[in-house]
N, C-alpha and C positions, 0 to 999 in steps of 0.2 A: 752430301751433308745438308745442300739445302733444302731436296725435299725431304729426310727425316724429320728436319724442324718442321716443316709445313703440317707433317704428320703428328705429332706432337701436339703441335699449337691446337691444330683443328681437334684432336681427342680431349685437349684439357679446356676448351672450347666448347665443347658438346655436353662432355659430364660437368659443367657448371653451369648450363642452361638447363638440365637435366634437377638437378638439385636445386633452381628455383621454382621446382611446379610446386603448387599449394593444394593441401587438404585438406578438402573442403569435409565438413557433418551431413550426415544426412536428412538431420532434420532439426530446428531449433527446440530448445529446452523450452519446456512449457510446463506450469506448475499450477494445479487446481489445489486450493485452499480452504479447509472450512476455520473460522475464526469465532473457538466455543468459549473464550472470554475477551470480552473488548471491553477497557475500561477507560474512562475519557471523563475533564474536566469542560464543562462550555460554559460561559460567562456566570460565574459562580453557582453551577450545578454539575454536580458528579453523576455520571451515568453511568449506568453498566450495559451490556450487550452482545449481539453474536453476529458473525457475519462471515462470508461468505469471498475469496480472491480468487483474481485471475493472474498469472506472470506471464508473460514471453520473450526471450529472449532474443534482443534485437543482433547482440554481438557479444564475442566472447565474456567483455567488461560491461555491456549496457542491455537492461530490460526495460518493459513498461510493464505497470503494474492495476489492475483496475479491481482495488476490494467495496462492496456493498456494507454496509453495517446496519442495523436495528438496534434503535437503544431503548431501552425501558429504566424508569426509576420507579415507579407506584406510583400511586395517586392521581392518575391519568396522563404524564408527563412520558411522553412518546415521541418516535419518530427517527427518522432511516437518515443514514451518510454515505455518500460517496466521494472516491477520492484517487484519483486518477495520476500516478506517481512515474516520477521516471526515475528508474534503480540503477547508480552506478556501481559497479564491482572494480573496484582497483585492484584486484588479488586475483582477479576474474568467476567466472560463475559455474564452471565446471570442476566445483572443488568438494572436498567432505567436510569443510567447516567453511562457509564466507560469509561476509561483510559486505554490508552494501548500506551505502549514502545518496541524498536524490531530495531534489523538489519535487514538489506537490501539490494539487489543487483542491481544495476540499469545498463541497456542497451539503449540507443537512439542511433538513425539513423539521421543527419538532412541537409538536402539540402540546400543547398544557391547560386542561378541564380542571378549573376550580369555582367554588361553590361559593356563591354571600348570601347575607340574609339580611331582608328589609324586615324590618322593626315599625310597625304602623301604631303600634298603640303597645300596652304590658302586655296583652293578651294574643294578639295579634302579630305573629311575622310571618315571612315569604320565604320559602328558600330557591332562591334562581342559580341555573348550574351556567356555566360560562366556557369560552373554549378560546385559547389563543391559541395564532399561528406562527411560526418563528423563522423567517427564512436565513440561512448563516451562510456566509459565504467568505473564504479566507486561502491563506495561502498559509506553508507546512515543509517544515523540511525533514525525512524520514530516516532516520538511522534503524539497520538493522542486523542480525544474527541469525545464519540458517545453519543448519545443520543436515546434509544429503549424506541418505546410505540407501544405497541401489536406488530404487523407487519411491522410497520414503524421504520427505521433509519434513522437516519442525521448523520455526521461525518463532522469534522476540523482535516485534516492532518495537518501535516508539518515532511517535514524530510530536512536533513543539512548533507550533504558526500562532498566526494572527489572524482572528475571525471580525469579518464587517456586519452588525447586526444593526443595533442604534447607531453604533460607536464602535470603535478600533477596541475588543478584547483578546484575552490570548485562548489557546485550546490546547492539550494535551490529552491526546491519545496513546493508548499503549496496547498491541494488541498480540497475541498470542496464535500463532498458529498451526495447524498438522495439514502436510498435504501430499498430493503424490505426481510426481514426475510424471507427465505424459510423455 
């Protein structure tokens, strides 16, 4: 009797050691982005734009994100963002619809060439062209929307921070994107 139990014990033993081995992926999720509408509000200027992401996925529930942007409005008013995100999935990231929420660090560069003219006399003016440079630099929290089927993604950003330029304003970006699963 007693060693059947031993027998036993030691089998139920083994196949429960057995049933904690873990499996692992072979390789993490990674998503190449192109972003053919970015539209974003910076201290009372709307811009539009396109831009370009990276994802990789650190863990089932967590990525890091690093999208580029290009913004144009007309009239000389230009200039690039970056913004380096960390993506939580609380539903996880190996799904056909998720969600994912995350801070953010946001950097933009933006040019703005505008023209005055000196007035010397009725007959007489100057026109001088001018260029300012705008460094912005803020913080951003990202809520978003994917959508995976096979290799294909689509994503609905939006994220909502605070940019330090003169002064503490806000920003709103909201960007759209198609990408594909590596």
């Amino acid at each position: 009797m007693k060693s059947l139990l031993i027998v036993l014990l030691g089998i139920l033993s083994a196949s429960s050691l057995y049933a904690q081995e873990e499996i692992t992926k072979e390789k993490p999720v990674q998503i190449l982005s192109l972003q053919p509408i970015v539209i974003g509000a910076y201290s009372e200027s709307s811009v539009m734009g396109i831009g370009v992401s990276y994802e990789r996925e650190i863990s089932n529930k967590m990525a890091w994100q690093l999208p580029v942007q290009y913004y144009f409005k007309g009239n000389g008013y230009e200039g690039f963002g970056i913004s380096p995100t960390l993506k939580l999935y609380p539903f996880g990231l190996d799904r056909t619809v998720t969600w994912s929420v995350g801070p953010g660090l946001r950097y933009s560069l933006v040019k703005d060439d505008y023209y005055y003219y000196s007035h010397d006399s009725y007959y007489n003016s100057s026109r001088y062209e001018n260029a300012e440079f705008e460094s912005v630099f803020g913080f951003e929290v990202q809520n978003g929307l994917g959508i995976n089927i096979d290799r294909f993604n689509f994503g609905i950003n939006s994220s909502l921070g605070l940019n330090y330029t003169q002064g503490i304003t806000g920003t709103f970006i909201n960007t759209m994107t198609i990408g594909i699963r590596l």
